[in-house]
N, C-alpha and C positions, 0 to 999 in steps of 0.2 A: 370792407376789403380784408380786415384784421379777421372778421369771423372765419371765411373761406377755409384761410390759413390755417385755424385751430382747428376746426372742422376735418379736413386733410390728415391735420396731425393725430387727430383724437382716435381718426377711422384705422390708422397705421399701427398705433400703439393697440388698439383693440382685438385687431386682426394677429400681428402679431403674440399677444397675451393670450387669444385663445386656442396658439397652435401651441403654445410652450404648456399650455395649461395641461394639453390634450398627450402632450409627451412625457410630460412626468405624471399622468394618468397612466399611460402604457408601462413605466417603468417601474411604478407604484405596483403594479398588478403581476409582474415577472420579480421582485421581489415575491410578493406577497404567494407567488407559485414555487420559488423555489430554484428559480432558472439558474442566478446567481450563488448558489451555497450547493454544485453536485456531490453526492456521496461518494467516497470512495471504499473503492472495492479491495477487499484482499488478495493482493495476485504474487505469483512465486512464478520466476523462471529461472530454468537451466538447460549448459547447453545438452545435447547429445552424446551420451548413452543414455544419460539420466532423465526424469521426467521428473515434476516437482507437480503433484495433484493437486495439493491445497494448503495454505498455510491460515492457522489461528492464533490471533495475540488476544489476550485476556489481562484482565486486572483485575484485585479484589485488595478490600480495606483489611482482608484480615489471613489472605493468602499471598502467597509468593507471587509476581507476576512470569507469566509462563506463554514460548511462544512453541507452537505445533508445526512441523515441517513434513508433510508426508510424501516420502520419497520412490518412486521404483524406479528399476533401471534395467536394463535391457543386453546383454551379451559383455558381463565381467566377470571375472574371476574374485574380486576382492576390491574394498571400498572403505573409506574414512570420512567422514565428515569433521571438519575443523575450523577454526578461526571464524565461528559465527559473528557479526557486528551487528548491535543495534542502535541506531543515529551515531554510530561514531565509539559504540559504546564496546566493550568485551562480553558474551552471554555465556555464562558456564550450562554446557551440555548435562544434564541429567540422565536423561534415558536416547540410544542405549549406550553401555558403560565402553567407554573408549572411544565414542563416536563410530563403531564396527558397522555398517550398513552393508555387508554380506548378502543378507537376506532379502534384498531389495530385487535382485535378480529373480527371485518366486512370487513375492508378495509385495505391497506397498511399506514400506516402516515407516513408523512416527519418528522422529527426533524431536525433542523438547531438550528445551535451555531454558534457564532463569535471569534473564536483563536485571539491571540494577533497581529500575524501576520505572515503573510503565502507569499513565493514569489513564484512565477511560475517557475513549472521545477523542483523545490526541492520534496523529497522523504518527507512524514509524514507520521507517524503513531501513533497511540493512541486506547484509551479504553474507555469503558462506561459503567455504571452500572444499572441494570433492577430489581428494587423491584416490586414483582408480588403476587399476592391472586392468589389463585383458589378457588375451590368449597369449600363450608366448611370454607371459611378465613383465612387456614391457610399462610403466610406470607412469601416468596423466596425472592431469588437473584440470580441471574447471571449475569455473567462478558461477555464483548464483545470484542471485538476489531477490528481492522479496518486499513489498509494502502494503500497508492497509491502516485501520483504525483499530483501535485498541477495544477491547467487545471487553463483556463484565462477566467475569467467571461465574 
């Protein structure tokens, strides 16, 4: 009578053990793909006039870390870019001098700024701020932002 029992029990735990075995088999193998760790991508938005094409954050052991902001914009008269943040942080603009994006309305400009410090591989993200005229003079703002992974100069 005592066998039945264990018998029962044995068939339960078995059946059992081979569906758990068979799931961390599936989970083992979505690791092992990648499913869990997605890349992240560089992305930049703003709102309207402006267009934000592409942004690049870089690091080097032996350069400045430097982030790319490529910007056009579409029916202004005149434009600043300012108060860049990354994680939190202040990024001094480098190029162009003043933060002037003028010439956004013809062609794309690059802006580049210098973060405190940036390592490869890490996730960043931050914002920026666009005071704009249009016709007429009257005087905007729009907010941007921008994240991705730090790429190796």
């Amino acid at each position: 009578m005592f066998n039945k029992k264990a018998q029962a029990a044995m068939e339960f735990l078995m059946t059992y053990g081979w569906a758990i075995m068979i799931v961390l088999i599936g989970i083992g193998a979505l690791f092992f793909l990648g499913v869990f760790n997605p890349s992240t991508p560089s992305v930049c938005n703003v709102a309207s006039p402006f267009i934000c094409q592409d942004v690049r954050l870089t690091a080097s052991p032996t350069v400045a870390s430097e982030i790319t902001l490529v910007i056009a914009a579409t029916g202004i008269d005149s434009a600043t870019i300012s108060n860049i943040k990354v994680n939190g942080g202040d990024c001094g603009i480098t190029t162009p001098a003043g933060g002037n994006i003028n010439s956004a309305k013809s062609a794309p400009v690059s802006v580049k700024c210098t973060p405190a410090s940036l390592s490869e591989g890490t996730k960043v993200s931050g914002t920026f701020l666009i005071t704009f005229t249009k016709q007429f003079g009257v005087s905007h703002k729009v907010e941007g932002s921008f994240s991705g992974v730090v790429e190796k100069a």
